[in-house]
C-alpha positions in Angstrom: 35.9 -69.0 57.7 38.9 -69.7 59.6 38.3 -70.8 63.1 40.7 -70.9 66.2 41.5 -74.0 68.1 38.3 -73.2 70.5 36.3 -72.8 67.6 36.2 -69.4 67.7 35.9 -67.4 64.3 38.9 -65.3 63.4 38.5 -61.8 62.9 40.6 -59.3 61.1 41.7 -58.0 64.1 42.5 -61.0 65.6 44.5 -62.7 62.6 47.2 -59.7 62.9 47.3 -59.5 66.3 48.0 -63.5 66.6 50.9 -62.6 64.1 51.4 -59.5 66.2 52.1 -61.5 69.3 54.3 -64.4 67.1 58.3 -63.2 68.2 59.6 -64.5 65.3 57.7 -63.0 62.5 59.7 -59.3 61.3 58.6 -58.0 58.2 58.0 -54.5 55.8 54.6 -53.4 54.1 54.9 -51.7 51.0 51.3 -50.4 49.4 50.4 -48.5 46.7 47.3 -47.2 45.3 44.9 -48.1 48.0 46.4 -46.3 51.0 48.2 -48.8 54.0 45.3 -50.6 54.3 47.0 -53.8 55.2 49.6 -52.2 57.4 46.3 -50.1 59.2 45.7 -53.7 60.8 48.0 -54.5 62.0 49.1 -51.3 63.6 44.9 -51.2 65.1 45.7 -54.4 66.0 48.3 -53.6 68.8 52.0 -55.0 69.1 52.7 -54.1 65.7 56.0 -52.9 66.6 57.2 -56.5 67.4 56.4 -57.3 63.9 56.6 -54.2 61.5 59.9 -53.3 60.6 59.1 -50.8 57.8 56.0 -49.3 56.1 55.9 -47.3 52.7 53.4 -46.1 50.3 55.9 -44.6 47.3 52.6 -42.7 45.2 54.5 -40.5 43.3 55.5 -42.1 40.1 59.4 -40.3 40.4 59.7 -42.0 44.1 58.4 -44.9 43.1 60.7 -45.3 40.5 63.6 -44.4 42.1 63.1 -46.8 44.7 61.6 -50.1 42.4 62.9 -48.7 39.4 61.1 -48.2 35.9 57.6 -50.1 35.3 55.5 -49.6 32.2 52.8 -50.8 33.9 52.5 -49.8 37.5 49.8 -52.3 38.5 51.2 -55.2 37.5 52.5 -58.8 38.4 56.2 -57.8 37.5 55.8 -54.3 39.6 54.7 -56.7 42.3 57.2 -58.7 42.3 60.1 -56.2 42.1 58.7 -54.5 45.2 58.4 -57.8 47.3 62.2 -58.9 46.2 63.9 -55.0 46.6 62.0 -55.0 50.3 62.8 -58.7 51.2 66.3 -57.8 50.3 66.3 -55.0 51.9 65.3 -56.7 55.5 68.1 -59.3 54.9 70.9 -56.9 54.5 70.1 -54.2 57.2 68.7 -56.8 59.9 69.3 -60.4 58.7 72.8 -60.3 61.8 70.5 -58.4 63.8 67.9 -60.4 64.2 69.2 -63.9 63.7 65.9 -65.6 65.3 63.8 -63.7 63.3 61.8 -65.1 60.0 61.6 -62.2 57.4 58.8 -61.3 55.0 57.9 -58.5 52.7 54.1 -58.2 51.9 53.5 -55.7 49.1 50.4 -54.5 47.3 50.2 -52.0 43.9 46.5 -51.6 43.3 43.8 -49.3 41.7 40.7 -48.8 42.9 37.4 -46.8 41.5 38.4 -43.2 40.1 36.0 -40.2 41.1 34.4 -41.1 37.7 34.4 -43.0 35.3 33.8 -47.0 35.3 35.0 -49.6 37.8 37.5 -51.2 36.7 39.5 -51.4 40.3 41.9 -54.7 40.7 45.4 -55.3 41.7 48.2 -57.4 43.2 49.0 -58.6 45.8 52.0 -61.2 47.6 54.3 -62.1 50.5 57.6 -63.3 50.0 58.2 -65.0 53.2 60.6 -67.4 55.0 59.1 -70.2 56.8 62.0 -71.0 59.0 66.2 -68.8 59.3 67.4 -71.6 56.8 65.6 -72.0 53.6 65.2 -69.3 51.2 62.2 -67.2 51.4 58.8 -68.6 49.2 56.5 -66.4 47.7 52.3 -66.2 47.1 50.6 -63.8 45.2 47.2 -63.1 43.0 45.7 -61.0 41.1 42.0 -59.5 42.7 39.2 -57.8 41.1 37.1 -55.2 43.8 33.6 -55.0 43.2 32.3 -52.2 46.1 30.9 -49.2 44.3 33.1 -46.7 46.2 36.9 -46.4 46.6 36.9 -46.8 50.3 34.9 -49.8 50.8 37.5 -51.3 47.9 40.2 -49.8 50.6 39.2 -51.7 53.1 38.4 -54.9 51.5 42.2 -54.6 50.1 43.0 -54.4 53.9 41.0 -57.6 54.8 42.6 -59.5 51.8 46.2 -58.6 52.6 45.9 -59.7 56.5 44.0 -62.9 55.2 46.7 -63.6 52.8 49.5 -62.9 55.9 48.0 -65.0 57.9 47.4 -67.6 55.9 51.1 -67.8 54.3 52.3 -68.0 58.4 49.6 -70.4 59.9 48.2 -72.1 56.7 50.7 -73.0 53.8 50.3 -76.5 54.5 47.1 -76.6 53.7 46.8 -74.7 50.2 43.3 -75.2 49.4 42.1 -74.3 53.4 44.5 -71.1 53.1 43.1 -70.3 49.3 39.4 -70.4 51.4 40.3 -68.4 54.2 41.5 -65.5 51.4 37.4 -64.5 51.4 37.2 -64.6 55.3 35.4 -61.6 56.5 34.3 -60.6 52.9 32.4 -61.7 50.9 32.6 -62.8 46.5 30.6 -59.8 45.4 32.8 -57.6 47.2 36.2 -59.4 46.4 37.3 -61.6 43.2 40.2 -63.6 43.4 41.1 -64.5 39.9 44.8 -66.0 39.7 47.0 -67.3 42.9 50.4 -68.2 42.5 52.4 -70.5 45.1 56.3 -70.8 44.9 59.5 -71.6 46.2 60.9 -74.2 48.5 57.9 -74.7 50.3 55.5 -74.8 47.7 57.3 -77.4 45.3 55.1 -80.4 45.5 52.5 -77.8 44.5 50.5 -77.5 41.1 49.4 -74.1 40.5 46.7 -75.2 38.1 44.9 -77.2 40.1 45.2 -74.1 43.0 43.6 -72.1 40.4 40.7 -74.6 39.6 39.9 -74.5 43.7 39.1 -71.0 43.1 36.5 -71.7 40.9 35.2 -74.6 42.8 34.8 -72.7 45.8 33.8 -69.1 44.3 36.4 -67.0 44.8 36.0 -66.2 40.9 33.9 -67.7 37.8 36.5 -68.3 35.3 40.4 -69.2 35.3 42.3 -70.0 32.1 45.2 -71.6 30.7 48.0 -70.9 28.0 48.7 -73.6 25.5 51.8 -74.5 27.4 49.5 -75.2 31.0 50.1 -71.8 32.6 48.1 -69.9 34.8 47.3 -67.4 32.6 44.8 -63.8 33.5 42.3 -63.8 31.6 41.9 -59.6 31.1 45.5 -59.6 29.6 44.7 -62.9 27.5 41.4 -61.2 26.0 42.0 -57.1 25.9 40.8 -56.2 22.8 40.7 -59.6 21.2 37.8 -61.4 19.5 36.9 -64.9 21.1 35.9 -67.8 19.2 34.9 -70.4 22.0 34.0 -74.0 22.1 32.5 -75.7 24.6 33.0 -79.7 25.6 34.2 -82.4 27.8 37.8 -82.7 26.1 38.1 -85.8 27.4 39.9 -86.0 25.7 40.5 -83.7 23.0 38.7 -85.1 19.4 39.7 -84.6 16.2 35.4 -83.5 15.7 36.5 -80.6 18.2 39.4 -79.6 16.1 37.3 -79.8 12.8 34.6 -77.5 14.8 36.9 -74.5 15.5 38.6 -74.7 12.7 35.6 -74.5 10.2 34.1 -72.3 12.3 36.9 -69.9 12.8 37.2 -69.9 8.8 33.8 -68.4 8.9 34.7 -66.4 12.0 37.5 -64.6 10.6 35.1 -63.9 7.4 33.0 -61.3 9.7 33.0 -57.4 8.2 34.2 -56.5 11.8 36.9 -58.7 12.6 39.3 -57.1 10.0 42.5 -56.5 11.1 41.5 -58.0 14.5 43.2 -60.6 16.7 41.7 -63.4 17.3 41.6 -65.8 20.5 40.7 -69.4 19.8 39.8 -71.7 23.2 38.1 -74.6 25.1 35.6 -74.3 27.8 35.2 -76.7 30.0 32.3 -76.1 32.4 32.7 -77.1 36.5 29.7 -79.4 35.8 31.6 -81.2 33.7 34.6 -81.4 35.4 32.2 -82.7 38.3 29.9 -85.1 36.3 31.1 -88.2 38.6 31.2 -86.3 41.9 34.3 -84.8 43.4 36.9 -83.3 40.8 39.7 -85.8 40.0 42.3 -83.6 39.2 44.3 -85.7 37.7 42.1 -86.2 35.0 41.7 -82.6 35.0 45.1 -82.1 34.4 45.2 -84.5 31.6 42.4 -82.6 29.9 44.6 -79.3 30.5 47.2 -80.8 28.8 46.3 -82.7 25.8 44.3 -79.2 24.9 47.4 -77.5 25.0 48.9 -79.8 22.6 46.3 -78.0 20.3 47.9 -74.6 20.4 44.5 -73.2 22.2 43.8 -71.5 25.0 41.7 -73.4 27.9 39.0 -71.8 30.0 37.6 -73.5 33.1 34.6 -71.7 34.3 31.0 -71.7 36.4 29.4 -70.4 33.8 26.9 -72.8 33.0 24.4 -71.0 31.3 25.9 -69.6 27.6 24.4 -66.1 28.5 26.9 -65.9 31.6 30.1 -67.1 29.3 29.8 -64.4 26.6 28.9 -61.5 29.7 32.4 -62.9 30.9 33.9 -62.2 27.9 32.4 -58.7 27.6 34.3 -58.0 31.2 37.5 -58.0 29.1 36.5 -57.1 25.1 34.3 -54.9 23.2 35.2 -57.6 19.9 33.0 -60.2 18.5 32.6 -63.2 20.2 32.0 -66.5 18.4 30.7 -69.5 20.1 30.9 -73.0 18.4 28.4 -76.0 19.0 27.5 -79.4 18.1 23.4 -80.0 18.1 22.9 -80.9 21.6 24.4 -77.8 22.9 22.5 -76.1 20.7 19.5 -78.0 22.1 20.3 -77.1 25.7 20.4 -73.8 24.9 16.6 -73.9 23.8 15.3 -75.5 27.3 13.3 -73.1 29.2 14.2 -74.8 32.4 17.8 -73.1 32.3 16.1 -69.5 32.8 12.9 -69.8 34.9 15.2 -67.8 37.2 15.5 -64.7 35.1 12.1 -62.2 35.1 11.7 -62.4 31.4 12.4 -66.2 30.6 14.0 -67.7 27.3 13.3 -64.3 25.8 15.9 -62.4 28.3 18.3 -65.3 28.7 18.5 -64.7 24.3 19.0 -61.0 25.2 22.0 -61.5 27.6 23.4 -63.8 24.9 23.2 -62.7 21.5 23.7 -58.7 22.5 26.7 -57.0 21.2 28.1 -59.2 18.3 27.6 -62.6 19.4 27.0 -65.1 16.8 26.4 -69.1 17.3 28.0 -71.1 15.0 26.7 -74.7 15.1 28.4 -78.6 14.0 26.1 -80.6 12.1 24.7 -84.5 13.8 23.9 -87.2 12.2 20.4 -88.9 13.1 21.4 -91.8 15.1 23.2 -89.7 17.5 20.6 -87.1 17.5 18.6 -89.9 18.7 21.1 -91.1 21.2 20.9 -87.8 22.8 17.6 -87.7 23.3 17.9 -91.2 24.9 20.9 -90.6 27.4 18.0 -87.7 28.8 16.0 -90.1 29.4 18.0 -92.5 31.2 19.5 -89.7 33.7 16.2 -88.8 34.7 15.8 -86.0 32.6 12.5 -84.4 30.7 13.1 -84.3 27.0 14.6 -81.0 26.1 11.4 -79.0 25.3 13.2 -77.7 22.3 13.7 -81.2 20.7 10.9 -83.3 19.5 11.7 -86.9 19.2 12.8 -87.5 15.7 10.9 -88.8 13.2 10.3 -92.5 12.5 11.7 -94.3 9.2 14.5 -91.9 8.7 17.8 -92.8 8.0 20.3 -92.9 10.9 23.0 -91.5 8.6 21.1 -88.2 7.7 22.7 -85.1 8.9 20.9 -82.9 11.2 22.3 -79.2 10.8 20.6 -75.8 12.3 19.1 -75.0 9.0 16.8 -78.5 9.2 16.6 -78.9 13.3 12.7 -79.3 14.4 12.2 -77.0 18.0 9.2 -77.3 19.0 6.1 -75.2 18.1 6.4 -72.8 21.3 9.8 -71.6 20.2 10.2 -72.4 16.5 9.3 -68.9 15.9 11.9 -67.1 17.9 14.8 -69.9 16.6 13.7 -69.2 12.9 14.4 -65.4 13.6 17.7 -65.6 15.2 18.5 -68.2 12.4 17.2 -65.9 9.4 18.9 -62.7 11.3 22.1 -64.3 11.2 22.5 -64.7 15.2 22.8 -68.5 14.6 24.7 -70.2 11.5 25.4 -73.6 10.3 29.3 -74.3 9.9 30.1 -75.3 6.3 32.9 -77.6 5.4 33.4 -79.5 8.1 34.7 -83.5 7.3 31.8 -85.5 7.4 34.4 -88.8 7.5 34.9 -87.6 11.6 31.2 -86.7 12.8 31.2 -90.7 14.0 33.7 -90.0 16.5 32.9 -89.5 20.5 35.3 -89.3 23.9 33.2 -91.9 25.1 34.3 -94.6 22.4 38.0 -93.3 22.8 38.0 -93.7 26.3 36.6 -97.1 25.5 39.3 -98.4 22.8 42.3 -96.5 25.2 40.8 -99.4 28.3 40.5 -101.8 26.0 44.1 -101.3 24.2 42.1 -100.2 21.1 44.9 -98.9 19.0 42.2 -97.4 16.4 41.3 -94.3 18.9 45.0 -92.5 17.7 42.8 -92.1 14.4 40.4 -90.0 16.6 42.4 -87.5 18.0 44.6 -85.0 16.4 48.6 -87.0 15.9 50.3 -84.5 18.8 47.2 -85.1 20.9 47.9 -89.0 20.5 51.8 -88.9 20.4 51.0 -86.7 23.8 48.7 -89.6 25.3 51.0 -92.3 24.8 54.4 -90.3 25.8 52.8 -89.5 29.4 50.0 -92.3 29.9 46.6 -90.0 29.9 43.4 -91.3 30.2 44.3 -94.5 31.7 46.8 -95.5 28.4 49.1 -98.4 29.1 50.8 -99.2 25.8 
C-alpha cells in the first residue's frame, strides 16, 4: 500500500484530499453506470472545490449521446476514451486563459455493475487524461476492471476507491509505473477488484512498454491472465475469446519450435473435426505460465519480450497467466466462452498433470482437480516422445530435487531410445492407471496423429545452445519467419 513520507498509510480519504489541497490540479469527473463514486471522494474529502471544476453522470442513453455522441457499445474502451478527450477539451477551451497556472485533467468512468438479477458480469473503464505540467500535451492511463463484490453497491464503492487510486497515482506516481500499477489495489483487495489491461500514453509515458506493464499485473495479482495479439498488443481477453473455441498450448517458447507449431497444427486438424465446433470460430494461442517466465528468479523482461514477439511471428495469440494448475486455465477460459476448449501437450505435461502433489489442496484430490478440468467440453490432445527423452525427463526431476512424478514409472530397461511414447502406450502407475484408461477410452484424452516425426528431436534448450555457439543449424528448428525474425532484431542472444 502506498505510504506517506512519515510512513503513514494512505487512505482514500487522504489520497483526494492531498490532491484536494494541490493548487494546481483543476479537473472534471465524468461517470456513468456506477453512480459519482469517484467524484463522492473527493467532495467527502473537503476542498474539492479547489480542484473540481465539473461533475456529470449523462445515464440516459439520448443525453449521453448528445453530449459524447453515438456508441454501439456503451461500456467500452472507445466510449472511454471519447468522454475523457470531449471533457479534457472541454476544460482547455472554457478555462485553459483562465486558469493559466493550472494543470487540467479529465478522469472519466462508463461501467456496469451487478443487475437486480441475473449473473455478475459487472466490469468497466476507467482513465485520466492528464497534463503533467501547462506545456506539454496532456497523457492518458486507463484499464479495463472486473468487480467481483456480490452486490452492486459494494461494486460502487470499490469503483470509487479505484478511480481516486488511479488519480492519485497519475499526479504523485507516474514515474514510477510499476509502484503506481500496485497502489491501484490499495484499500481493496483482488477478490474484490480485477485489474485486467492498463494502458500508459502520451508524452510522458513514451519510454514506456505497455506489455511489460501488463505482465506486472500478473506478477503482482491484480489479475490471473493478460494476453497478446499476434502483432504484440495488449489485447482483453473477454473480447479476444466471446464465443470462440480455444485450442491452447502450453510451453516455454523460448523460443518458439518448429515441434510447437507441428503440435497445434496437428492438433487443431483434429480440433476442428469435433461434431460441435461446426461453423464455430476458432482461437489458436500460447501459454506461457509465470513460473516459467520466473524459472531463474526475477522476470527478465527482455527476454520476455523476445518470447512475445517471435510467437507473434506465428500468427497466434499469446497468453501469460498464473494459472499453473491446467484445471485453473480452462475455468479461465470458461469466464469468457461456453465453446470447446482444446488443450495440446507433449508427454511431460501430460505427466504433470497426473501428480497428486498439484491438488492435495483441493478436498477431493486428483479426482476433483479431473472434474474442474475436463467438465464442459474439454478435451486433451497429447504430442507423442520418443524414449530417450522420456527418460531425460524423468532425470532433470531428479536433479532439481524433485520426487519422480507418481504418475511415471521409470521406463523400462533394454528399450530402444528411438521408440515413441504416445498416450495410447504411456505406463501411469497402478494407483491411477484406472482413472487415466477411462478418460483415455471416454475420449477426454487423445493422441495427436500426423504429426512429423523428422522434428520430435528438437528442444529450446539445444537452440539456445547452437544461437551462443553461432550454430547456424538452429534456423532449421524454428519456423523461417520465426528465424528471419531472430536474426533481423538479435533475440535470444543472436549475434550473426
Amino acid at each position: 500500500m502506498t505510504e506517506t513520507p512519515n510512513n503513514e498509510l494512505l487512505t482514500t480519504n487522504r489520497k483526494a484530499l492531498s490532491i484536494n489541497l494541490d493548487d494546481t490540479k483543476y479537473g472534471t469527473f465524468a461517470e456513468i453506470g456506477a453512480g459519482q463514486e469517484t467524484a463522492r471522494n473527493f467532495f467527502q474529502a473537503g476542498g474539492a472545490a479547489r480542484t473540481i471544476a465539473k461533475t456529470i453522470s449523462a445515464y440516459d442513453m439520448t443525453f449521453s449521446d448528445e453530449i459524447y455522441g453515438k456508441s454501439k457499445r456503451y461500456v467500452s474502451r472507445d466510449r472511454l476514451l471519447t468522454m475523457l478527450e470531449h471533457e479534457y477539451n472541454l476544460l482547455e477551451q472554457r478555462l485553459g486563459e483562465a486558469e493559466p497556472e493550472k494543470t487540467f485533467f479529465s478522469f472519466a468512468n462508463t461501467v456496469k455493475t451487478k443487475p437486480y438479477k441475473g449473473p455478475n458480469d459487472a466490469h468497466g473503464w476507467i482513465g485520466i487524461r492528464f497534463q503533467c505540467n501547462t506545456i506539454d500535451p496532456p497523457s492518458t492511463i486507463y484499464l479495463h476492471a472486473r468487480m467481483w463484490d456480490e452486490s452492486n453497491l459494494k461494486q460502487q464503492h470499490a469503483v470509487g476507491i479505484l478511480g481516486t487510486n488511479l488519480i492519485y497515482g497519475a499526479f504523485y506516481l507516474r514515474s514510477q509505473p510499476e509502484e503506481l500499477i500496485e497502489s491501484l489495489l490499495d484499500n481493496l483487495t483482488s477478490r474484490r477488484i480485477e485489474v485486467d489491461l492498463i494502458k500508459f500514453d502520451g508524452p510522458e509515458f513514451t519510454a514506456i512498454d505497455n506489455r511489460i506493464m501488463n505482465l506486472h499485473l500478473v506478477r503482482k495479482g491484480l489479475t490471473q491472465a493478460v494476453m497478446f495479439s499476434p502483432e504484440g498488443k495488449v489485447e482483453l481477453a473477454s473480447n479476444a475469446l466471446y464465443k470462440k473455441a480455444v485450442l491452447v498450448e502450453r510451453g516455454s517458447f523460448r523460443p518458439v519450435t518448429k515441434v510447437n507449431i507441428d503440435m497445434l497444427k496437428c492438433a487443431g486438424a483434429q480440433f476442428i473435426q469435433e461434431p460441435s465446433l461446426m461453423d464455430k470460430e476458432i482461437i489458436v494461442m500460447a501459454e506461457i505460465t509465470m513460473n516459467n517466465l520466473q524459472a531463474s528468479g526475477e522476470i527478465d523482461y527482455e527476454d520476455f519480450l523476445h518470447r512475445i514477439d517471435s510467437l507473434g511471428t506465428t500468427g497466434n495469440y499469446t497468453l501469460i497467466s498464473n494459472y499453473f494448475e491446467f484445471y485453473r486455465l480452462s475455468q479461465y477460459f470458461r469466464r469468457y466462452t461456453k465453446e470447446m476448449i482444446g488443450i495440446a501437450m507433449g508427454i511431460n505435461n501430460l505427466l504433470e498433470v497426473f501428480n497428486e502433489k498439484y491438488y492435495t489442496h483441493l478436498p477431493g484430490g486428483i479426482l476433483e482437480g479431473f472434474g474442474r478440468l475436463l467438465r464442459n467440453s474439454v478435451k486433451l490432445y497429447i504430442y507423442p516422445m520418443k524414449q530417450n527423452a522420456y527418460r531425460h525427463y524423468l532425470e532433470m526431476q531428479s536433479i532439481e530435487g524433485e520426487t519422480t512424478n507418481s504418475a511415471a514409472p521409470p521406463p523400462s530397461k533394454g528399450i530402444a531410445d528411438e521408440l515413441v511414447i504416445t498416450c495410447e502406450n504411456l505406463r501411469i502407475e497402478n494407483q491411477l492407471s484406472h482413472l487415466y484408461q477411462h478418460l483415455l477410452q471416454n475420449g477426454y484424452i487423445e493422441h495427436i496423429r500426423g504429426i512429423d516425426e523428422s522434428l520430435m528431436d528438437i528442444f529450446s534448450r539445444d537452440i539456445l545452445d547452437r544461437i551462443a555457439s553461432r550454430d547456424d543449424s538452429w534456423e532449421s528448428m524454428v519456423p523461417d519467419k520465426t528465424a528471419a525474425f531472430i536474426k533481423e532484431n538479435r533475440l535470444f542472444g543472436y549475434e550473426g
